[in-house]
Backbone bond lengths (Angstrom), bond angles and torsions (degrees), N, CA, C in turn:
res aa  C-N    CA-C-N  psi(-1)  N-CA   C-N-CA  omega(-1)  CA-C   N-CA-C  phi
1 X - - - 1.449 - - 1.521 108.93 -
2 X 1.535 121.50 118.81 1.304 120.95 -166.94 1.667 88.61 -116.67
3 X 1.890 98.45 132.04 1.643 114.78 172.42 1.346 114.45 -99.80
4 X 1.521 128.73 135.93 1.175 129.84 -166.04 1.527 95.35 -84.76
5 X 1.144 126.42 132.44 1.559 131.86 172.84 1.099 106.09 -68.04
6 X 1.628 117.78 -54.57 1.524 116.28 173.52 1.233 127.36 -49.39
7 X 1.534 137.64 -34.14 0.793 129.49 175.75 1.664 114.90 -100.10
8 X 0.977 103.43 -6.24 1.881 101.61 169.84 1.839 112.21 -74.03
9 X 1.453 91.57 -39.86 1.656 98.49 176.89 1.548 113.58 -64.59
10 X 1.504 117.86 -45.28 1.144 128.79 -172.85 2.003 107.09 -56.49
11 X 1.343 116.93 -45.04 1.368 134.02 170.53 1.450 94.61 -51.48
12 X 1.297 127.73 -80.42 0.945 135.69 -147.00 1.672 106.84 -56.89
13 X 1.345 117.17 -41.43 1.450 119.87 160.14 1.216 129.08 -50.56
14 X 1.410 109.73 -50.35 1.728 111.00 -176.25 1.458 95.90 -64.89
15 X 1.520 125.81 -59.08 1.782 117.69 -164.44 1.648 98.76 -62.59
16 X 1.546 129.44 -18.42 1.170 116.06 148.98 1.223 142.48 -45.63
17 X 1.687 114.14 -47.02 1.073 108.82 -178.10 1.587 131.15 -107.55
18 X 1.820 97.21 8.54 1.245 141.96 153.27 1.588 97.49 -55.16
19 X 0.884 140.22 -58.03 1.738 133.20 -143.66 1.637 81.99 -106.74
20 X 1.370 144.80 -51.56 1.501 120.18 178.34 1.341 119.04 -58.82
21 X 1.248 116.80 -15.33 1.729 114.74 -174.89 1.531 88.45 -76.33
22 X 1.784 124.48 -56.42 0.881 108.75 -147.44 2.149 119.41 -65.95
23 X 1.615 88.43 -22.19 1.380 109.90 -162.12 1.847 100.04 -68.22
24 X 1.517 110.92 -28.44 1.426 123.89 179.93 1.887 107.20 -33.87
25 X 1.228 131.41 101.86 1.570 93.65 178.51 1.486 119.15 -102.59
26 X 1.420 107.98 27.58 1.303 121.66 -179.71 1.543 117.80 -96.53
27 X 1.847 105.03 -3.95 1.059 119.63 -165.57 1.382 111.30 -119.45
28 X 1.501 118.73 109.33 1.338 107.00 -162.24 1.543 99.20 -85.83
29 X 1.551 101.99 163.36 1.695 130.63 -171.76 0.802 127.81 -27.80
30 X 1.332 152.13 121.47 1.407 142.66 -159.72 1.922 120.77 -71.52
31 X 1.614 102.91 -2.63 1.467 122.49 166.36 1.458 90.23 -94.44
32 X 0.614 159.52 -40.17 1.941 136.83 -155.36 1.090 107.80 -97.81
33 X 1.519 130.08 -14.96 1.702 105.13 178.36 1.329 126.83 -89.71
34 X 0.672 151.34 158.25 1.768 162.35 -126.93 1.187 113.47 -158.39
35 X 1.219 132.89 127.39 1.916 140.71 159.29 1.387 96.64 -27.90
36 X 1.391 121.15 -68.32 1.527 133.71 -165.16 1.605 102.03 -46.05
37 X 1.554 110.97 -63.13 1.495 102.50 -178.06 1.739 123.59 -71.60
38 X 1.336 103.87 -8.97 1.694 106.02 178.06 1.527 106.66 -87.28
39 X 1.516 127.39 -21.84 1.531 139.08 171.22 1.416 102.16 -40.73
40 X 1.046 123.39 133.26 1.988 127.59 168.14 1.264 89.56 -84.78
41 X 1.048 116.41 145.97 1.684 128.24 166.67 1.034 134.79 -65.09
42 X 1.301 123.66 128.30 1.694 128.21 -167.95 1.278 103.31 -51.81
43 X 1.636 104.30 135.17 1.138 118.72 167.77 1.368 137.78 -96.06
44 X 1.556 148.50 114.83 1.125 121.54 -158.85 1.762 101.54 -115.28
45 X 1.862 85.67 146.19 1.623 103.92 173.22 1.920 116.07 -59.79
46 X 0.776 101.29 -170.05 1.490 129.22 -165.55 1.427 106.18 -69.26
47 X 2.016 100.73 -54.54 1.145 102.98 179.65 1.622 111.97 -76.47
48 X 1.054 127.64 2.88 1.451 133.38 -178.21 1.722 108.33 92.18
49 X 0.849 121.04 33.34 1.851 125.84 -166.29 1.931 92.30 -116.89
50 X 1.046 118.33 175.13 1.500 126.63 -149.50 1.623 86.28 -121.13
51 X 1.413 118.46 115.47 1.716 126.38 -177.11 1.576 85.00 -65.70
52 X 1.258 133.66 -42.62 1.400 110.64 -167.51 1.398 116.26 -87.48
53 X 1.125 127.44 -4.83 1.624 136.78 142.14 1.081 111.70 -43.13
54 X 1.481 124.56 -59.64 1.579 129.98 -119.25 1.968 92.91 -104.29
55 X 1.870 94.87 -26.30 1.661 114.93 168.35 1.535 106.80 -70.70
56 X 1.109 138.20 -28.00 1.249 134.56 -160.01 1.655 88.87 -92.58
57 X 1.387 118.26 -59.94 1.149 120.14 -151.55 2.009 98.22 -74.28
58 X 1.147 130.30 -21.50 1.176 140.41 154.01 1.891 116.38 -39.72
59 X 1.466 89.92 -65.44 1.523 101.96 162.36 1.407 130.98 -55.65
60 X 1.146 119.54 -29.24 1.401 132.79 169.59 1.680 109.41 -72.08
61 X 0.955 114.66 -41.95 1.477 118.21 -161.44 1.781 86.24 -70.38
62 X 1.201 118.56 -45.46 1.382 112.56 -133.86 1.799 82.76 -96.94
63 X 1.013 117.28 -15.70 1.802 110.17 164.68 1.364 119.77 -83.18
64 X 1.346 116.87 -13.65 1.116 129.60 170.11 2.132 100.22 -66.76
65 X 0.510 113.44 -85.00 1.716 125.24 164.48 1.522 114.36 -30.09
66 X 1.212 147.32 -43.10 1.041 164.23 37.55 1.801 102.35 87.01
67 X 1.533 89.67 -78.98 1.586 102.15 -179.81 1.483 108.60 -79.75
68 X 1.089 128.30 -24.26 1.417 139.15 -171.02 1.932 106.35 -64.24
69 X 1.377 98.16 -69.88 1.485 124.06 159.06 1.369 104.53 -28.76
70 X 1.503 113.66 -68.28 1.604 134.05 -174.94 2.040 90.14 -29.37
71 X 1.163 80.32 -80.15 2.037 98.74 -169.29 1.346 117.52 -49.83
72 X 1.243 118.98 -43.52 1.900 119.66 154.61 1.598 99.34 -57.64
73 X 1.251 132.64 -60.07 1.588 112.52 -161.53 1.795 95.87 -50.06
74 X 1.488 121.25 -44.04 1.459 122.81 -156.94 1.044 94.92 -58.41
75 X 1.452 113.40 -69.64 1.933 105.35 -166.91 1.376 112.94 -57.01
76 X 1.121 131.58 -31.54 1.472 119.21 167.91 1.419 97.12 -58.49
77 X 0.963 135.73 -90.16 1.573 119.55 -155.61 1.630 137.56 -57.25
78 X 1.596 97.88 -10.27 1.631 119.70 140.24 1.581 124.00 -31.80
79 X 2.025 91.49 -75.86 0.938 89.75 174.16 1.713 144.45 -112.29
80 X 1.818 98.37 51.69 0.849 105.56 -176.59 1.847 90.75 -111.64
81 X 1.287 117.28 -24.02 1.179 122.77 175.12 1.721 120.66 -66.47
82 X 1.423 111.96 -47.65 1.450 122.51 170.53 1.725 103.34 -54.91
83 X 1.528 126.02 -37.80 1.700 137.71 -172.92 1.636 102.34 -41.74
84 X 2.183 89.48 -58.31 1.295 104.92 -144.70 1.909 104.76 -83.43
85 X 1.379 106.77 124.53 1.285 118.52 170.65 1.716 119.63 -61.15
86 X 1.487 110.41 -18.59 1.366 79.09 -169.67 1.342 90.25 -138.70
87 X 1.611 113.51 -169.90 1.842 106.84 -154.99 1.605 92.67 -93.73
88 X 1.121 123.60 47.43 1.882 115.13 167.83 1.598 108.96 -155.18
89 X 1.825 78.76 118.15 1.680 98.58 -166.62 1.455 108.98 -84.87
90 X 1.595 111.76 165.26 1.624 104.65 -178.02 1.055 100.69 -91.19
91 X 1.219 100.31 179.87 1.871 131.54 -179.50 1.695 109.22 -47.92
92 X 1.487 84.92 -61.37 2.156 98.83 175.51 1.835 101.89 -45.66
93 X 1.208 110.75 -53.86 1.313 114.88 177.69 1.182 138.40 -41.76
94 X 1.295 110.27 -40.78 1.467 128.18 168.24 1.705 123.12 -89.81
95 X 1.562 101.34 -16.90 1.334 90.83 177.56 1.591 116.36 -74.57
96 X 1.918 96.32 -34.23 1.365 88.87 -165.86 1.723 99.21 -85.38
97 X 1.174 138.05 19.83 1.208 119.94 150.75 1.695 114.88 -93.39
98 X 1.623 109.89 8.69 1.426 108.54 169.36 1.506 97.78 -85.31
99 X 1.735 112.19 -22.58 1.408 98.05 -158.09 1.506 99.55 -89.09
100 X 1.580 124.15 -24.47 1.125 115.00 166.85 1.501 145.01 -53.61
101 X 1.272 105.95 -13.42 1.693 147.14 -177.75 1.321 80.55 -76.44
102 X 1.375 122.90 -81.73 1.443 125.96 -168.44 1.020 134.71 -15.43
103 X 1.516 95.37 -59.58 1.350 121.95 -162.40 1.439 111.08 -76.76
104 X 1.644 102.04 -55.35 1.705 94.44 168.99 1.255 125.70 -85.90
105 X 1.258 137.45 51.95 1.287 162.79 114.22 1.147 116.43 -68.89
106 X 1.170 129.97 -52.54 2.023 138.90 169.22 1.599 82.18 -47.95
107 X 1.088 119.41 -75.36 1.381 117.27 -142.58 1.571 115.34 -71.40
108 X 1.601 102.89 -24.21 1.770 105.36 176.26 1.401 101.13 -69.48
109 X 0.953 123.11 -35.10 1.788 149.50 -145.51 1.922 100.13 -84.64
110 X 1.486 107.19 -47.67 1.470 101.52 148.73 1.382 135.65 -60.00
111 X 1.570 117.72 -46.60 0.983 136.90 -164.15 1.912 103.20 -55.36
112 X 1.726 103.45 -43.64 1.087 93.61 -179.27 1.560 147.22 -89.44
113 X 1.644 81.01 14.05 1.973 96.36 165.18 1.053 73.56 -57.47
């Protein structure tokens, strides 16, 4: 019977660090905490408006623009592809499908605050 070291050590860590969480008593139960109670509390601006509103709605604007850009880069490279007769694209061509990569990454990348 052959024991994997790697995985005996690996056990042996987690129920390690399993039994200091639990021993913590400043740390309540791993059933009672809640998204709601781990949330920091909204903060409000100056003008009295909700910073985490005012962040979302910031974020929105700027995916809005974002996606706009997105759809001009596409049709350009549509119709730079329908132009081109033969199977080798230019330089311009490929960048802006690097930049299109980009972009919807920015924009998934917001989305998932």
């Amino acid at each position: 019977m052959k024991i994997c070291f790697g995985g005996a050590l690996a056990l042996a860590l987690v129920a390690l660090a399993w039994l200091a969480l639990a021993q913590d008593p400043g740390r309540p139960p791993l059933g009672s905490r809640t998204p709601e109670a781990e949330a920091p509390p909204d903060l409000r601006l100056p003008n009295g408006k909700s910073q985490r509103d005012e962040i979302l709605k910031a974020e929105r604007d700027q995916n809005m623009k974002d996606a706009a850009q997105l759809v001009t880069l596409a049709q350009q490279v549509q119709l730079e592809i329908e132009k081109n007769d033969r199977y080798v694209f230019s330089l311009s061509t490929l960048k802006k499908t690097d930049e299109i990569e980009k972009l919807a990454k920015k924009i998934s990348s917001r989305m998932r605050h």
